[in-house]
KEZABA-891325 format. One record per residue (C-alpha): z, y, x. Coordinates in steps of 0.5 Angstrom, whole numbers, plus 500, padded with zeros to 3 digits. Layout:
residues N
ZYX;...
***
This chain:
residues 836
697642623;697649624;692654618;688659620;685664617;680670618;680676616;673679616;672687616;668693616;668698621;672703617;677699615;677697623;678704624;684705619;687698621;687701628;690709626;695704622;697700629;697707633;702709627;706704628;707704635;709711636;716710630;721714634;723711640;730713638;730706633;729702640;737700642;739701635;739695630;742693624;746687623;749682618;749686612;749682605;745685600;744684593;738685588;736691592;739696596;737702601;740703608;738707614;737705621;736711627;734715622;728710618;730708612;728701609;728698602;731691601;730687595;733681595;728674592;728667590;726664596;725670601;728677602;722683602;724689606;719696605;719702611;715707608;710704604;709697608;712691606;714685610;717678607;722675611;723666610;726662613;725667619;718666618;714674618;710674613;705681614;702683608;698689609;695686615;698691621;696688628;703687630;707682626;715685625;718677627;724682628;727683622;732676621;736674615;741668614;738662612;744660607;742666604;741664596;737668591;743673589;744676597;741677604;744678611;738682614;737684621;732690624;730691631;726696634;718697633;717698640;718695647;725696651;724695658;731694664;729692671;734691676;733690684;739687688;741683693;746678693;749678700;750683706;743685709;745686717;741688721;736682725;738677720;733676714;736678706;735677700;732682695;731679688;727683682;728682675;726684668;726683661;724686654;730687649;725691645;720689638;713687642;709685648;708689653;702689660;708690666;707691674;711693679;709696686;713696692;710699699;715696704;716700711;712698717;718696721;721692714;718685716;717681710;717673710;716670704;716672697;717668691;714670684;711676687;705677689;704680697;699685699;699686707;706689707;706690699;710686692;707686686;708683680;704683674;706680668;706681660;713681657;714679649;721681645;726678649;721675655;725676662;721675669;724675676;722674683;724676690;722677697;726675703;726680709;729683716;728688720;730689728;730697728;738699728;736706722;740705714;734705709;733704702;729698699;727701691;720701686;717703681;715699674;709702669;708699662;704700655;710703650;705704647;703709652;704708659;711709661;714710669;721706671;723708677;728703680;735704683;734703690;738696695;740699701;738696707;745697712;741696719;747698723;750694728;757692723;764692727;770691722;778693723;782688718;790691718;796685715;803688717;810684714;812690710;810698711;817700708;823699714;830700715;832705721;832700727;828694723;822691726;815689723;808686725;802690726;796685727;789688728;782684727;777686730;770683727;762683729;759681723;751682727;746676727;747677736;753679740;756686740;756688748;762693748;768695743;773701745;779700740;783706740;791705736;795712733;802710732;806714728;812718731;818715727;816707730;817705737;812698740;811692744;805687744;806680741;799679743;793681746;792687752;793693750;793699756;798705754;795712754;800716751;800717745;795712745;794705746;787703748;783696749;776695751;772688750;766684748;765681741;759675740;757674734;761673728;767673732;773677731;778679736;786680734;792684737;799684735;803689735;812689733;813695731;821698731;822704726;826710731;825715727;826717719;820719714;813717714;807715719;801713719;798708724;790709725;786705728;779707731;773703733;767705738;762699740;755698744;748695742;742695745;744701749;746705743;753707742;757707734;762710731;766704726;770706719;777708722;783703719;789706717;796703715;801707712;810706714;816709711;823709715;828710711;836709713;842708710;847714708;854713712;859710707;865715707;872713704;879717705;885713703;888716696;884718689;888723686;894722689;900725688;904728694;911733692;914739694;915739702;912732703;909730709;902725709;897723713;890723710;885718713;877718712;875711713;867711715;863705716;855705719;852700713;846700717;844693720;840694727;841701729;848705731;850712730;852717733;855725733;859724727;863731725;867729719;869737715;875736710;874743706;880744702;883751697;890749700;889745706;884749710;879748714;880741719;875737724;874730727;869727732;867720733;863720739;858714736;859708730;855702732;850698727;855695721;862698725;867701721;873706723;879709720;879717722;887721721;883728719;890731717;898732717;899735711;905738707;906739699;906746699;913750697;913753690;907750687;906749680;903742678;895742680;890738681;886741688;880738690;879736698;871736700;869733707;862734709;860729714;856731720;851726724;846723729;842717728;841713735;834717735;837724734;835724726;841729723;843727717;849728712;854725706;858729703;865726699;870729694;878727693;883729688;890730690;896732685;901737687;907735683;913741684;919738687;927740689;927741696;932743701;933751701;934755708;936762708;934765715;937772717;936777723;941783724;939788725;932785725;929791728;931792736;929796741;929793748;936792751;940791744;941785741;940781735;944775731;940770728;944765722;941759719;945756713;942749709;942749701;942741698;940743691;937735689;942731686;942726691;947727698;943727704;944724710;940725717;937732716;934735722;935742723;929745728;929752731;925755736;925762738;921764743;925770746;932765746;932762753;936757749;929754748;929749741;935747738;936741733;942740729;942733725;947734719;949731712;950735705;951732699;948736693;949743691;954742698;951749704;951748711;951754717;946750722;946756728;948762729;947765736;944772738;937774742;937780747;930784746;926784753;923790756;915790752;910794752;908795745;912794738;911786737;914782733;917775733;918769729;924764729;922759726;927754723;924747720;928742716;926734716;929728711;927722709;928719702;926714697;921712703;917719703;918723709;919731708;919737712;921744709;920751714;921757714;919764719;925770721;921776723;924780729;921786732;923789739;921796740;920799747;924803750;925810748;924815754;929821753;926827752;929834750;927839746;929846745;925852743;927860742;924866740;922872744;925876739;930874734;929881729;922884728;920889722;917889716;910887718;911885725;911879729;916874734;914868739;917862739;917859746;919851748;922848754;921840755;925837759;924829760;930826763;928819764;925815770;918814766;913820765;911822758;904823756;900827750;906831747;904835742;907841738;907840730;906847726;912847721;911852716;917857714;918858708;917867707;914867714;908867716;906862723;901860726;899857733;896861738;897858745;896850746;901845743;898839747;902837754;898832758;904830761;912831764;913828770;921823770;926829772;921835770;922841766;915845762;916852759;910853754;911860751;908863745;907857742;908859734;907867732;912869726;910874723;915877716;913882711;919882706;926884710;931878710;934873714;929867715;931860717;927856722;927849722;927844727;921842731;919834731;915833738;911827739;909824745;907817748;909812753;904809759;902804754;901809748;907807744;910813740;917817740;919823739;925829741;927834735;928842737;934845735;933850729;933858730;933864725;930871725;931877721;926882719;928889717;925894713;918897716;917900723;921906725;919912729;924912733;923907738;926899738;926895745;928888746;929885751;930878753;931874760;929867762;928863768;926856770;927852775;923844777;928842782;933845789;928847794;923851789;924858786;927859780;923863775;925869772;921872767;923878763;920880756;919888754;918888747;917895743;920893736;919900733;913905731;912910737;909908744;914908750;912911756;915910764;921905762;925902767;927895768;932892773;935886775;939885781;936889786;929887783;926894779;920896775;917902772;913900766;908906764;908904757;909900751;905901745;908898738;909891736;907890744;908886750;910887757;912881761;916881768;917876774;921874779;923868784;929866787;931860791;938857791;941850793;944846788;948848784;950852776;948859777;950865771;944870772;947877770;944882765;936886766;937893763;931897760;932905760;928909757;927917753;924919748;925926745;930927750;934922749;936916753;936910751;938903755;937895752;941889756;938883755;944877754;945873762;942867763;945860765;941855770;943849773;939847780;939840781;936835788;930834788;928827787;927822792;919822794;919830795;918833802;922839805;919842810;921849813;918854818;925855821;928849821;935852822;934858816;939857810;941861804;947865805;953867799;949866793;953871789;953866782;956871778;951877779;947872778;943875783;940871791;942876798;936874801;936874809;930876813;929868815;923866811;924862804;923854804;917851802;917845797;911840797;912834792;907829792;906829785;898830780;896838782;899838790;894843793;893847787;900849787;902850795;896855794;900859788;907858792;904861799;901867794;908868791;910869799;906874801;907877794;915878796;913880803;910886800;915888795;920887801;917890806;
***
């Protein structure tokens, strides 16, 4: 039977137990989710929790435990409130095993601690009814008055409630939880109207105040709800291998959905086919479009085969009508990687060792590992330091296919030391898809210095010009200690009409061999070219084949244009101070014209020269002879004899090569200081281009001293001339023209008379020999009298009897024609004045 005790107050001791129950009520709320557990005390002990501090002491039969001056005495879990509070603490525990001597003591919060969940446990679909389930709980120290409101939306239809109260479209729930109390109640509800809402509420209670919670709201997805499931085999393919894609299409609505449009995205690195289901291709989509009842799920199936290397993404993308309203569904994706496996690359040798002249073949062996797909374009690259640089191509390689490819004939090397060389290849190709890829690949090979056979190979003269011949020999040296059977001897000279030669010997060692003699006639050519005799020797030995060569240079030069240089002077004595002119005569005797000749200045020692009139000639034609006058000026100062050297003229052929003509060489003499009395020089010279043209005679007065000269008289033949005057260091020039038949011809002295001071004076010039050839054979001889000749040539004199019948006119079809017709009739009308 239960005891019961009243406990009669006063209206102020009501009063301060209702102050000390408010005081109580408001401890901090920071102790509310704190406790203080399984802790053993002995005798008496102090400890602080969230801040309070509380006194334990340890009795005989129970534990007390004091919080700012109020004590509680804790037995058997039975609270004992001494001082009489309202609210009884039957949150402080302790271990019933405890003894006199130690306590286990727990501590709880004073106040009330309310959690409050709202939830649902299953999807809430639109027209279909859900579940909303309400719960709640005091984890806190004392009872507590409790409700809950929610006002549901007027298209939210409520059906039925359980725990919970209902009020027109309302839940409430009211209720007081004590420590460790929990309620629950749900409602079941649906709604028609396709819109997302939130589903939340709100919970008062006393703490000891009133207190609002606001709960975490359930959302209520009232859309139709269409989803897309991906399953595939594998989502990292091998170049050409295949995999399924299967595509689920679900209605998870309470009704039919009346359209879906699907949309599939392929990747550009797979190509498709359909195992199942229809699909409309519309590239670079592919499209269906069906209906869907409820809970029904519509599948596709894709084989997917991997074209192209990288990483691609399949998309897949829903559209569905209900109800006259269209929605947008969740894209699903589904990632694939391609990958290929790299060309296998093996060559034939791993640091092998190849000697001095011995021929080997390198092969690449290339296998394609990759199983489903073939390549194609293959470039195999071998970059070696001493091979160079060699290519091969192989079209395509099937799935699996393997190939030998020779990639180079080579030969150990001549005077190497023993070397390890590296070979790279680098290897070039096509997937069957048009990816470019590439494997790289590195080989040694060790040159070991060999013995081999010597070959001494000599051109004489190795330098020809064409029309001369060169004599070639070959000689063979065994320097091995072994005799050598079947050697062959290989020479090929592109100039010999021999063509290859081959000579198959034996030596036996240290023994020398000549392999070939013979002699090579140089061929007409355009430009200096040299050409290479190449000889190559090739043995077998001990299993290994050998091949040593060598190059023998000839070069053929053109051939030389025949041109002839001579120069003279205007004056082979000149004084202290005064100057003389070098003059030129070219004369090319070849059946080629010469083209660009130059005139070098030379420089005389003692003597200053300087060039004054042009020293470049375009051209001379074949048979053709140029006088080029003043061309060098000398002037000396100290007196003296001077030598003047010889003159190397440069000139080209048609095709730019070069040649030269040497001039003769001349001496001068200067003589002290100019004189008062006069000094004339006189020099006579003539040209001639070929019989039929006139012979020019130019004649050279040249006063020499230091008083001017006045009416001199020059005479050559019946030729005369007055010359009014001639001042120091100057010059008077004369000509005239003959015309004579072929034939050598000593044209006589010119005299130059003069008098000063009453005293006469005559200069001689020295005679002038001129040879008068035929005309060549593309030259025109028109005459205005056909039946006019020359009549008694006086050779001796040097001088032409001139008949009354007019000169010959020559006319050669040559660069200048008009130009020079004009200058000849201007010479006619110019002697028929003169002898008239």
């Amino acid at each position: 039977m239960r005891r019961q005790t009243r406990i009669r107050t006063s209206s102020r001791q009501q009063v301060s137990l209702l102050i000390l129950a408010l005081i109580i009520c408001m401890l901090p709320a920071a102790i509310a989710l704190e406790e203080f557990t399984t802790k053993e005390f002995f005798d008496s002990e102090s400890i602080v929790v969230n801040d309070q501090s509380f006194q334990v002491f340890v009795q005989t039969e129970r534990v007390r435990v004091e919080n700012q001056g109020r004590s509680w005495y804790v037995n058997n879990n039975t609270c004992n409130l001494i001082n009489s509070t309202k609210w009884c603490l039957n949150r402080i525990s302790f271990d019933e095993s405890a003894i006199a001597e130690k306590a286990s003591v727990t501590i709880y919060s004073l106040l009330p601690v309310i959690n409050a969940k709202l939830s649902s446990p299953s999807p809430i679909i639109l027209g279909e009814p859900a579940v909303i389930t309400l719960e709640v709980n005091n984890s806190g120290g004392m009872a507590t008055p409790l409700r809950f409101v929610q006002q549901l939306p007027d298209d939210i239809i409520l059906l039925e409630t359980d725990g919970c109260m209902r009020e027109g479209n309302s839940i409430l729930l009211s209720t007081v939880l004590n420590p460790d109390q929990s309620v629950s109640c749900s409602v079941r509800l649906t709604t028609t109207t396709p819109q997302d809402r939130s589903i939340g509420g709100t919970i008062t209670y006393n703490a000891p105040l009133e207190t609002t919670m606001n709960l975490d709201p359930v959302w209520l997805d009232a859309s139709p709800q269409v989803t897309v499931s991906l399953f595939t085999d594998t989502q990292s393919l091998l170049l050409g291998s295949k995999t399924n894609l299967t595509i689920n299409i679900s209605n998870r609505n309470a009704s039919s959905i009346d359209e879906v449009i699907m949309r599939v995205e392929l990747p550009g690195t797979v190509d498709w086919s359909v195992r199942k289901g229809t699909l409309v291709r519309q590239d670079p989509m592919l499209n269906a479009t069906f209906s869907l009842g409820k809970n029904k799920t519509q599948s596709f199936t894709l084989i997917l085969q991997a074209t192209r290397l990288g990483q691609g993404t399949a998309r897949i993308s829903t559209w569905y009508r209900k109800a006259g309203t269209w929605y947008t569904g969740e894209p699903a994706t589904m990632t694939y990687a391609t990958t290929a496996k790299d060309l296998e690359v093996m060559t034939n040798f791993d640091t092998e060792v190849i000697e001095t002249g011995e021929l080997k073949t390198l092969y690449v062996y290339i296998r394609n590992p990759n199983t489903q797909a073939a390549l194609k374009n293959i470039y195999i690259l071998q970059n070696s330091p001493l091979f160079g640089n060699k290519t091969r191509r192989v079209d395509e390689l099937n799935a699996s296919q393997q190939e030998v490819i020779e990639i180079a004939r080579i030969q150990g090397p001549e005077n190497v030391k023993d070397m390890v060389y590296q070979n790279e290849y680098t290897i070039f190709y096509e997937t069957a898809y048009g990816d470019r890829l590439n494997v790289t690949a590195t080989k040694s090979l060790q040159l070991k210095e060999a013995p081999g056979l010597t070959i001494q190979a000599s051109a004489s003269p190795d330098r020809i010009t064409a029309g001369e011949e060169a004599t070639v020999r070959v000689d063979i040296t065994n320097p091995r200690d072994v005799d050598l059977d079947g050697i062959m001897v290989t020479d090929e000279l592109e100039l010999s009409t021999r063509g290859i030669r081959q000579n198959r010997m034996s030596l036996s060692s240290g023994a020398s061999a000549t392999a070939y003699i013979y002699t090579v006639p140089a061929p007409d050519v355009t430009h200096a070219t040299t050409y290479y005799a190449n000889t190559t020797v090739m043995y077998n030995y001990s299993g290994k084949e050998y091949r040593f060569g060598t190059l023998t240079p000839i070069t053929i030069t053109p051939k030389r244009i025949l041109v002839a240089a001579q120069k003279s002077m205007s004056s082979y004595s000149t004084p202290s101070g005064g100057t003389a002119s070098v003059d030129y005569r070219l004369t090319n005797n070849d059946k080629d014209a010469a083209y660009q000749i130059r005139i070098p200045l030379v420089p005389i020692a003692g003597l200053e020269v300087a060039q004054r009139n042009d020293t470049l000639v375009a051209v001379i034609m074949p048979k053709e002879s140029i006088s080029i006058q003043d061309v060098d000026m000398i002037r000396g100062t100290a007196p003296g004899s001077y030598a003047i050297p010889e003159t190397v003229i440069t000139f080209t052929d048609v095709h730019g090569n070069v040649f030269n003509a040497t001039t003769n060489t001349l001496s001068v003499n200067v003589v002290k200081g100019f004189s008062n009395e006069p000094i004339l020089h006189l020099v006579k010279q003539a040209s001639q281009d070929h019989s039929g043209a006139p012979v020019v005679v130019t004649l050279r007065v040249r006063n020499i001293g230091g008083t001017p000269l006045e009416n001199v008289s020059v005479a050559d033949g019946d030729s005369q001339w007055t010359v009014l005057s001639v001042d120091p260091d100057a010059e008077a020039i004369l000509r005239s023209e003959l015309i004579l038949p072929e034939g050598t011809y000593k044209l006589g002295s010119a005299s130059a008379q003069y008098t000063m001071s009453e005293t006469s004076y005559i200069e001689f010039s020295e005679p002038v020999t001129i040879t008068v050839k035929q005309p060549p054979k593309n030259t025109l001889l028109i005459a205005e009298n056909p039946q006019a000749n020359q009549s008694d040539a006086n050779s001796e004199q040097g001088q032409s009897a001139m008949t009354d019948e007019a000169p010959v006119l020559i006319i050669q079809e040559e660069p200048g024609f008009w130009q020079k017709l004009v200058s000849f009739f201007k010479k006619i009308i110019n002697w028929r004045r003169q002898d008239a």
